[in-house]
N, CA, C and O of each residue as an XYZ file, in Angstrom:
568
protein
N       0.816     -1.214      0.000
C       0.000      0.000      0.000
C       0.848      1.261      0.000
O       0.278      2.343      0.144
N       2.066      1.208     -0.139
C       3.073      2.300      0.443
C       2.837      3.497     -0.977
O       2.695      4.691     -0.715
N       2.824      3.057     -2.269
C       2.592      4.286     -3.154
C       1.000      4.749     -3.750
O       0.913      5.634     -4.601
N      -0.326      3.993     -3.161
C      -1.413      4.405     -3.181
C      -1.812      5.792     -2.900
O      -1.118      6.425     -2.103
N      -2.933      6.409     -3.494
C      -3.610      7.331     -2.979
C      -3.999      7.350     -2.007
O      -4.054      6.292     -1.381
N      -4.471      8.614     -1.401
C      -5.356      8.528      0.186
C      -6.800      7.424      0.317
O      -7.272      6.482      0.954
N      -7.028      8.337     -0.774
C      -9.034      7.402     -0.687
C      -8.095      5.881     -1.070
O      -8.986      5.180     -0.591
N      -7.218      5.008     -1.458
C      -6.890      3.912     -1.561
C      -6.734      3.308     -0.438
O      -7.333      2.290     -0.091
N      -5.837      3.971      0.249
C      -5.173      3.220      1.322
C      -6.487      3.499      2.531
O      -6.531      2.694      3.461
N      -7.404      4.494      2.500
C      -8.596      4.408      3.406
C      -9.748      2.997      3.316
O     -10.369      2.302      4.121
N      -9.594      3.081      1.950
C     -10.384      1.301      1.246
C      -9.990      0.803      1.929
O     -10.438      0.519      3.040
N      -9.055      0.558      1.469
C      -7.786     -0.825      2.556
C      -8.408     -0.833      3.753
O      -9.223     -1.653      4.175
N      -7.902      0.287      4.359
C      -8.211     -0.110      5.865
C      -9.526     -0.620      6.671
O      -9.850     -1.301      7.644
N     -10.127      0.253      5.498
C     -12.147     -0.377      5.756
C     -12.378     -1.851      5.549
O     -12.987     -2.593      6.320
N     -11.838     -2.163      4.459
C     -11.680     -3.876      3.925
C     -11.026     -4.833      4.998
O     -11.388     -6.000      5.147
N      -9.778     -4.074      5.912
C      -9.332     -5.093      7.098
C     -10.271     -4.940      8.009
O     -10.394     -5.881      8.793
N     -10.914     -4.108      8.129
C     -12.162     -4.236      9.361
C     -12.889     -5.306      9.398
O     -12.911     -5.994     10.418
N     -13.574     -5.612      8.344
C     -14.710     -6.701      8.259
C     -14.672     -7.627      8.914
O     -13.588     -8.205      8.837
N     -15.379     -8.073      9.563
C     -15.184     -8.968     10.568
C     -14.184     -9.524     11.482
O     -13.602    -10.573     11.757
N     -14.285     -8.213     11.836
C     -12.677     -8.086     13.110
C     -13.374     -7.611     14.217
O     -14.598     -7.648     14.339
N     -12.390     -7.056     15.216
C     -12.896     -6.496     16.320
C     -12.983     -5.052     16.237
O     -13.563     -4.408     17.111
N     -12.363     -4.438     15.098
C     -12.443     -3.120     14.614
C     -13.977     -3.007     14.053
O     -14.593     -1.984     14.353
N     -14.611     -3.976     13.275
C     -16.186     -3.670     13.208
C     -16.897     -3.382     14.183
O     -17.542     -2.381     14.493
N     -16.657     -4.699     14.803
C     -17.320     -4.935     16.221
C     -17.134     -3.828     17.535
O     -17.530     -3.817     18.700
N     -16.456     -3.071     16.832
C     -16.283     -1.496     17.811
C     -16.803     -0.242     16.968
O     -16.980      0.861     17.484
N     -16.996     -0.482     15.813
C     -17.380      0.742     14.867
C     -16.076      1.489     14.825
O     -16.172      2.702     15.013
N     -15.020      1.058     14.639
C     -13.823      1.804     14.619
C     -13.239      1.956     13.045
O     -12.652      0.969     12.603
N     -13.367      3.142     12.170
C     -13.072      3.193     11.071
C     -11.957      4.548     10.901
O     -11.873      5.408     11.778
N     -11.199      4.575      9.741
C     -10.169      5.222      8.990
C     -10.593      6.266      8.292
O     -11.346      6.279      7.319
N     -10.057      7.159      8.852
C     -10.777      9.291      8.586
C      -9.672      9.553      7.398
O      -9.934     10.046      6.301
N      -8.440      9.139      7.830
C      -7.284     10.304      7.397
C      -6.006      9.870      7.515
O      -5.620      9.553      8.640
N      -5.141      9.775      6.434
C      -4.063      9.395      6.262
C      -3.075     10.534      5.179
O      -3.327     11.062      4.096
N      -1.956     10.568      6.039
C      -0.715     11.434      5.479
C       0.620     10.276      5.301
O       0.753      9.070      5.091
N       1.538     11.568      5.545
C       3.028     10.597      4.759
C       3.671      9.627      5.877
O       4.428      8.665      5.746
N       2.863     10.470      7.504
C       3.763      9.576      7.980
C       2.443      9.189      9.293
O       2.710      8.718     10.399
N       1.458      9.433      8.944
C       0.642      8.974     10.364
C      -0.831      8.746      9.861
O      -1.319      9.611      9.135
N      -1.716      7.422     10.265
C      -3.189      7.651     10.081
C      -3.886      7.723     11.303
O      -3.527      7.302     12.402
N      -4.970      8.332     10.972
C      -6.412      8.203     12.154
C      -7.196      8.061     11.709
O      -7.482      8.410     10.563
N      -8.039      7.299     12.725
C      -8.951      6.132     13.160
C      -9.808      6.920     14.043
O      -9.323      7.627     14.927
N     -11.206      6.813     13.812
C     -11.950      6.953     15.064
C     -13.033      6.135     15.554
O     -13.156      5.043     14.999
N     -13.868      6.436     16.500
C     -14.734      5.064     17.304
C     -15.698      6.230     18.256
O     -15.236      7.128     18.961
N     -16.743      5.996     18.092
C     -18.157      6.308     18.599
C     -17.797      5.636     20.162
O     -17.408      4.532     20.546
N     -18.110      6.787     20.754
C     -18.321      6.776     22.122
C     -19.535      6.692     22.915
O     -19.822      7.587     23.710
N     -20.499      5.333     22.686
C     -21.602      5.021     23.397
C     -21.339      4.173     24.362
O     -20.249      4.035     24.916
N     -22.709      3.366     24.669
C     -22.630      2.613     25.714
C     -22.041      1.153     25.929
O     -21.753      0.409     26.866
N     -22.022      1.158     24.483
C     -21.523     -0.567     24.111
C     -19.847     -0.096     24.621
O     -18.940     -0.898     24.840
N     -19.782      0.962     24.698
C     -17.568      0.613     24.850
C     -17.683      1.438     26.217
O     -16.671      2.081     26.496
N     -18.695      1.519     27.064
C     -18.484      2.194     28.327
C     -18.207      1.384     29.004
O     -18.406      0.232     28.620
N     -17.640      1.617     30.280
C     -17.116      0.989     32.072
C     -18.814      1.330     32.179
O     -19.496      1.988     31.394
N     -19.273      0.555     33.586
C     -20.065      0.643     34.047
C     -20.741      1.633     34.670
O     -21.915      1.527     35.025
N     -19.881      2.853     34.865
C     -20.107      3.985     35.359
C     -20.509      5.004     34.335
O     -20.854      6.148     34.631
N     -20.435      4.445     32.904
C     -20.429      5.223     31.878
C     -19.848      6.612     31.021
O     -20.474      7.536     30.502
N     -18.245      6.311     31.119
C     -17.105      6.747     30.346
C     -16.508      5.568     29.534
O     -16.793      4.376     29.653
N     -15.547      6.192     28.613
C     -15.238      4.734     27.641
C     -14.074      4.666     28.207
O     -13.214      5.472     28.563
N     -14.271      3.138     28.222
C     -13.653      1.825     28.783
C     -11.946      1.728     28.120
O     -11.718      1.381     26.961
N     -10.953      2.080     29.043
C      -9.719      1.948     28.737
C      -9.235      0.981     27.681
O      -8.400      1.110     26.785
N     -10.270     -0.369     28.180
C      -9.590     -1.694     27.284
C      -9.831     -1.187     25.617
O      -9.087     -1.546     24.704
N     -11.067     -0.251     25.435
C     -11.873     -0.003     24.294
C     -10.798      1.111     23.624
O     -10.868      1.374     22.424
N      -9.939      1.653     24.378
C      -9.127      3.284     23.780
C      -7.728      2.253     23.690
O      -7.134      2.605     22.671
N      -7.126      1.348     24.223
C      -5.990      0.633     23.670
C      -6.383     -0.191     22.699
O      -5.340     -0.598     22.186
N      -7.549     -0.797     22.009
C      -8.532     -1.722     20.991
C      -7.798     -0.640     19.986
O      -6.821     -0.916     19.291
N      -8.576      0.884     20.048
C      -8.839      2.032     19.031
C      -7.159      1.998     19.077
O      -6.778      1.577     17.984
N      -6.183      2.250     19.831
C      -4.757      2.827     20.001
C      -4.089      1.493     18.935
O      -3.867      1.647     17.734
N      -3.865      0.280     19.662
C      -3.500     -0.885     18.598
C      -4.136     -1.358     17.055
O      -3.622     -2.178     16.294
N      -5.348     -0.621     16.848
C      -5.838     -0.892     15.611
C      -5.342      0.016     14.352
O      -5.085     -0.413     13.227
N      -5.273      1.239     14.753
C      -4.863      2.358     14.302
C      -3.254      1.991     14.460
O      -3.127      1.243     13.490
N      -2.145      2.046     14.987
C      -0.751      1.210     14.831
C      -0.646      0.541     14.047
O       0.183      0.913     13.217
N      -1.298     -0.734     13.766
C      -1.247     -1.768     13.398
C      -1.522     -1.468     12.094
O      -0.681     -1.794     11.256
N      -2.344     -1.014     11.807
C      -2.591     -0.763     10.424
C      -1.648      0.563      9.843
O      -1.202      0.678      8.701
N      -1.520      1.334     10.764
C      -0.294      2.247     10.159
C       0.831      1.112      9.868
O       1.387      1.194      8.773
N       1.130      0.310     10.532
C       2.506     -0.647     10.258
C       2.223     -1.179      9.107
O       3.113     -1.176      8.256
N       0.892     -1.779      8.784
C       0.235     -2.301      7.290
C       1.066     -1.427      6.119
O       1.868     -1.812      5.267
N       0.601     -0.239      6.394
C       0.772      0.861      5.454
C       1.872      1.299      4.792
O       2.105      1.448      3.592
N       2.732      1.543      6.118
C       3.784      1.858      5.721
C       5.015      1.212      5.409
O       6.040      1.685      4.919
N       4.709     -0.099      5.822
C       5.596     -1.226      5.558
C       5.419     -2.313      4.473
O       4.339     -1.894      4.056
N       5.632     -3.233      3.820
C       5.866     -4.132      2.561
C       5.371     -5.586      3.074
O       5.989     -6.630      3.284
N       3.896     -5.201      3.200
C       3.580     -6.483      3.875
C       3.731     -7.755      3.128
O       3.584     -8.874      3.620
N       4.077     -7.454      1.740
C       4.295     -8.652      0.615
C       5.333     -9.772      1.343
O       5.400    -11.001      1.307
N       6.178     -8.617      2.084
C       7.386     -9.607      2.167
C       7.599     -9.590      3.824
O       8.531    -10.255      4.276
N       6.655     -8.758      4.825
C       6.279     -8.960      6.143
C       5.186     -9.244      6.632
O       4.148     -9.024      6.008
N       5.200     -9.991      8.299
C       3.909     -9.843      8.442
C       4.200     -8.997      9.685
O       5.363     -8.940     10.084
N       3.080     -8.235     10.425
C       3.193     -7.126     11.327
C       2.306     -7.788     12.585
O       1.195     -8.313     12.660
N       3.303     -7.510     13.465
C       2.643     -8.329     14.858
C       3.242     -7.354     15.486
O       4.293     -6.794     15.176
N       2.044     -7.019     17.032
C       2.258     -6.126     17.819
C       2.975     -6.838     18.798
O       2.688     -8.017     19.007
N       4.033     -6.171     19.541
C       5.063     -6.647     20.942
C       5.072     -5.807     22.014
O       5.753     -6.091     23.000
N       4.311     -4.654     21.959
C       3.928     -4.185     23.532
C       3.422     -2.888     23.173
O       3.766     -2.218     22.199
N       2.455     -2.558     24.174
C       1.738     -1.262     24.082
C       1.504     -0.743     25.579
O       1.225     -1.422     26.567
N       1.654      0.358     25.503
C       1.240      0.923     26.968
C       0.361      2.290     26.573
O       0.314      2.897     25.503
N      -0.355      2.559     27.918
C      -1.129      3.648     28.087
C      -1.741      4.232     28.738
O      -2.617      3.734     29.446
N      -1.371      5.879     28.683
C      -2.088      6.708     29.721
C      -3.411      7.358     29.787
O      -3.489      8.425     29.179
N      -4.261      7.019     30.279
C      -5.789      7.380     30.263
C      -5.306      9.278     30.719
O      -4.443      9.476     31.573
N      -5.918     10.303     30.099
C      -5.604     11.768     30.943
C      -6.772     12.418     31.221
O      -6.798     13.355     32.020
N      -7.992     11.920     30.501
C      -9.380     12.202     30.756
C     -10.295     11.552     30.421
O      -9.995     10.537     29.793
N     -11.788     11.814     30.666
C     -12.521     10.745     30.375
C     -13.544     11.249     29.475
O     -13.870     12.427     29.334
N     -13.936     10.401     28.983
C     -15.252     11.103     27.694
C     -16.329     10.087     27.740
O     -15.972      8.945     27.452
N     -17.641     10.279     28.061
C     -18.616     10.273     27.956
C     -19.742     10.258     26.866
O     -20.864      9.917     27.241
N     -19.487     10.712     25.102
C     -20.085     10.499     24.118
C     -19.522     11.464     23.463
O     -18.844     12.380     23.930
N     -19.924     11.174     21.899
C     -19.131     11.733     20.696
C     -17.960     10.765     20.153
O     -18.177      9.617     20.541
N     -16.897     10.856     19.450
C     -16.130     10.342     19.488
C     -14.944     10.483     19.537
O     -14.602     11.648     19.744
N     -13.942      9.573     19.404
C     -12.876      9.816     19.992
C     -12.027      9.115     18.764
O     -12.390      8.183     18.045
N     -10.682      9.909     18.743
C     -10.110      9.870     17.624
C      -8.721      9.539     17.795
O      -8.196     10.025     18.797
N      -7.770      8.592     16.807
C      -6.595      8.052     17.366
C      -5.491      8.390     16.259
O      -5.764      8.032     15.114
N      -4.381      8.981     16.458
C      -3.564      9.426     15.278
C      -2.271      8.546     16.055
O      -1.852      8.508     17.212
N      -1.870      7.838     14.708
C      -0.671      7.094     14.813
C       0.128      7.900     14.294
O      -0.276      8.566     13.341
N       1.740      8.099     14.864
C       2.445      8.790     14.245
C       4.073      8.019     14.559
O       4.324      7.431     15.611
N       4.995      8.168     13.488
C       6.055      6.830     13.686
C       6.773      7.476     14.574
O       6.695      8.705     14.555
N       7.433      6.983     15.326
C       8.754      7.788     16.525
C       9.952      6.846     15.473
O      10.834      7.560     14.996
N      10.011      5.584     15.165
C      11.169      4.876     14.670
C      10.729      3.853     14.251
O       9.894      3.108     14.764
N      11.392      3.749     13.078
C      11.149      2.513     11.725
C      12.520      2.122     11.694
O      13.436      2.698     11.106
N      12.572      1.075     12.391
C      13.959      0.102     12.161
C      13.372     -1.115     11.044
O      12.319     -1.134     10.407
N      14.122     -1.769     11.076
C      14.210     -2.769     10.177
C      13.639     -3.680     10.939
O      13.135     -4.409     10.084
N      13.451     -4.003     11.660
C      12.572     -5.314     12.394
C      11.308     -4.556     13.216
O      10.132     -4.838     12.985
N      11.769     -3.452     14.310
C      10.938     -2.895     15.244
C      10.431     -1.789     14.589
O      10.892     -1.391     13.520
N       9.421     -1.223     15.225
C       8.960      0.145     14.987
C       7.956      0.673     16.112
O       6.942      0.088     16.493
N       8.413      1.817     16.536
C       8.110      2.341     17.556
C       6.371      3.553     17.168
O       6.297      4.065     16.051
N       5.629      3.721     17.838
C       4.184      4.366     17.261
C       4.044      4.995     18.523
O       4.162      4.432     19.611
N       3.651      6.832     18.219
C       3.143      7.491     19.181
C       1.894      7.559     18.751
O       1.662      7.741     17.556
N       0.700      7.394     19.866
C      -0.505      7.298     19.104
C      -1.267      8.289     20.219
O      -1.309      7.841     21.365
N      -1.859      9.569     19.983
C      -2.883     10.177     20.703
C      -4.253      9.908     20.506
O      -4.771      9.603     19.432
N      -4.879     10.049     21.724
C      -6.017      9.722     21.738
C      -7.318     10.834     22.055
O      -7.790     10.864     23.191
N      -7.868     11.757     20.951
C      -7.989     12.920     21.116
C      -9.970     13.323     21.284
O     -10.549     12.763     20.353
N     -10.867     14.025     22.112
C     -11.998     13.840     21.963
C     -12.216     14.829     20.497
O     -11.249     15.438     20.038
N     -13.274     14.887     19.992
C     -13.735     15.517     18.504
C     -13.271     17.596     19.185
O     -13.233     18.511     18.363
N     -13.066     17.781     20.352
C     -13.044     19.025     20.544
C     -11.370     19.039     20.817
O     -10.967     20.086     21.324
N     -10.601     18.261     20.610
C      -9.541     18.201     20.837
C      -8.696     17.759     22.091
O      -7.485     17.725     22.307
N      -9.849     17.422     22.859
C      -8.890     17.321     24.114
C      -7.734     16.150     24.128
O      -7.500     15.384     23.193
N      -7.219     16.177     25.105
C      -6.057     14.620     24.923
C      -6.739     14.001     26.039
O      -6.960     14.422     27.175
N      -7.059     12.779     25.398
C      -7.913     11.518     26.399
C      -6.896     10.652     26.676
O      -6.753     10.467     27.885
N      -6.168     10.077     25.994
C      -5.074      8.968     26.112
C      -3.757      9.355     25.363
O      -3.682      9.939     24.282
N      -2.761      8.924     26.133
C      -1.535      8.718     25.217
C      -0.980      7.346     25.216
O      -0.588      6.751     26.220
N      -0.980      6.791     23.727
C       0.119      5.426     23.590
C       1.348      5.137     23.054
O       2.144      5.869     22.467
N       1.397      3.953     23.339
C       3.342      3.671     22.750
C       2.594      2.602     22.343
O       1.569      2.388     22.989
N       2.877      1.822     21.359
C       2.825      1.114     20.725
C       4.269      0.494     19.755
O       4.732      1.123     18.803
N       4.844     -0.913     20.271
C       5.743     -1.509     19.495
C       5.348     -2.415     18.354
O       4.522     -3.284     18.634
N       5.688     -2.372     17.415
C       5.164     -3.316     16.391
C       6.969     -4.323     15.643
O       8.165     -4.029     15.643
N       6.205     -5.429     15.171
C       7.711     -6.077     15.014
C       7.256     -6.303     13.549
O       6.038     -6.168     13.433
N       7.996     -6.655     12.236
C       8.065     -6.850     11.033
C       8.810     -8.328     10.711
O      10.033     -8.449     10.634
N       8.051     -9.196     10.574
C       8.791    -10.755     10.371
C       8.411    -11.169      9.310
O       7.236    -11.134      8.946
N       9.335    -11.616      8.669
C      10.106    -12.055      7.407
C       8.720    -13.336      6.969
O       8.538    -14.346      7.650
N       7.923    -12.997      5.773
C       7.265    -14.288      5.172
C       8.349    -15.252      4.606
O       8.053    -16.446      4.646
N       9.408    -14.956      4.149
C      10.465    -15.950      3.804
C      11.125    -16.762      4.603
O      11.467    -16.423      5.736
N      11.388    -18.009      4.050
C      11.714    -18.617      5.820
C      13.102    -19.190      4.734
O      14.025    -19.852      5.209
């Protein structure tokens, strides 16, 4: 996908949804540049904690989906496959409805690893979460 158009590589990403857990969250692909995409996800009741704010597990779902598919993107999946190796994250506020929006952006593209800063932002801008996200690149050739 690395020399596609925008509306191309947005296809793409809609097409890996289908019957994933990215459907099953309503989590879809807004916007893609040279070096970062976002993803966003409806903030109702299906992805709330019980108290009714969205559910941490639901903003690292949105944080690793959005990574992961930036790693798709920007990498040669012909000849890799992309598996995640650790993610962390800081909840900084909480949101309650509307949605919430996730921009992957690369910190470092090594040759095996790659490092992903991913914010987690409400539609008015606030910062809800911050992630790290590691992704690894392994060889289909054996």
């Amino acid at each position: 996908m690395i020399h596609s158009t925008e509306e191309e590589i947005l296809k793409q990403c809609a097409k890996m949804c289908k019957n994933t857990l990215m459907e099953t969250l309503d989590i879809s692909f807004c916007e893609v540049g040279k070096d970062y995409l976002v993803a966003k996800m409806p903030v109702t009741p299906r992805v709330h904690q019980p108290d009714g704010v969205l559910h941490g597990g639901a903003m690292v779902a949105l944080a690793e989906s959005v990574g992961s598919a930036a790693s798709h993107i920007f990498l040669d999946t012909k000849k890799f496959y992309i598996r995640g190796l650790e993610i962390s994250a800081n909840h900084v506020k909480s949101i309650k409805e509307g949605y919430v929006y996730a921009r992957a952006e690369i910190v470092h593209q090594g040759r095996t690893t790659q490092l992903w800063d991913i914010k987690l932002r409400s539609e008015e801008g606030n910062l809800i979460s911050v992630v790290k996200l590691t992704t690894i690149a392994l060889s289909k050739v054996k």
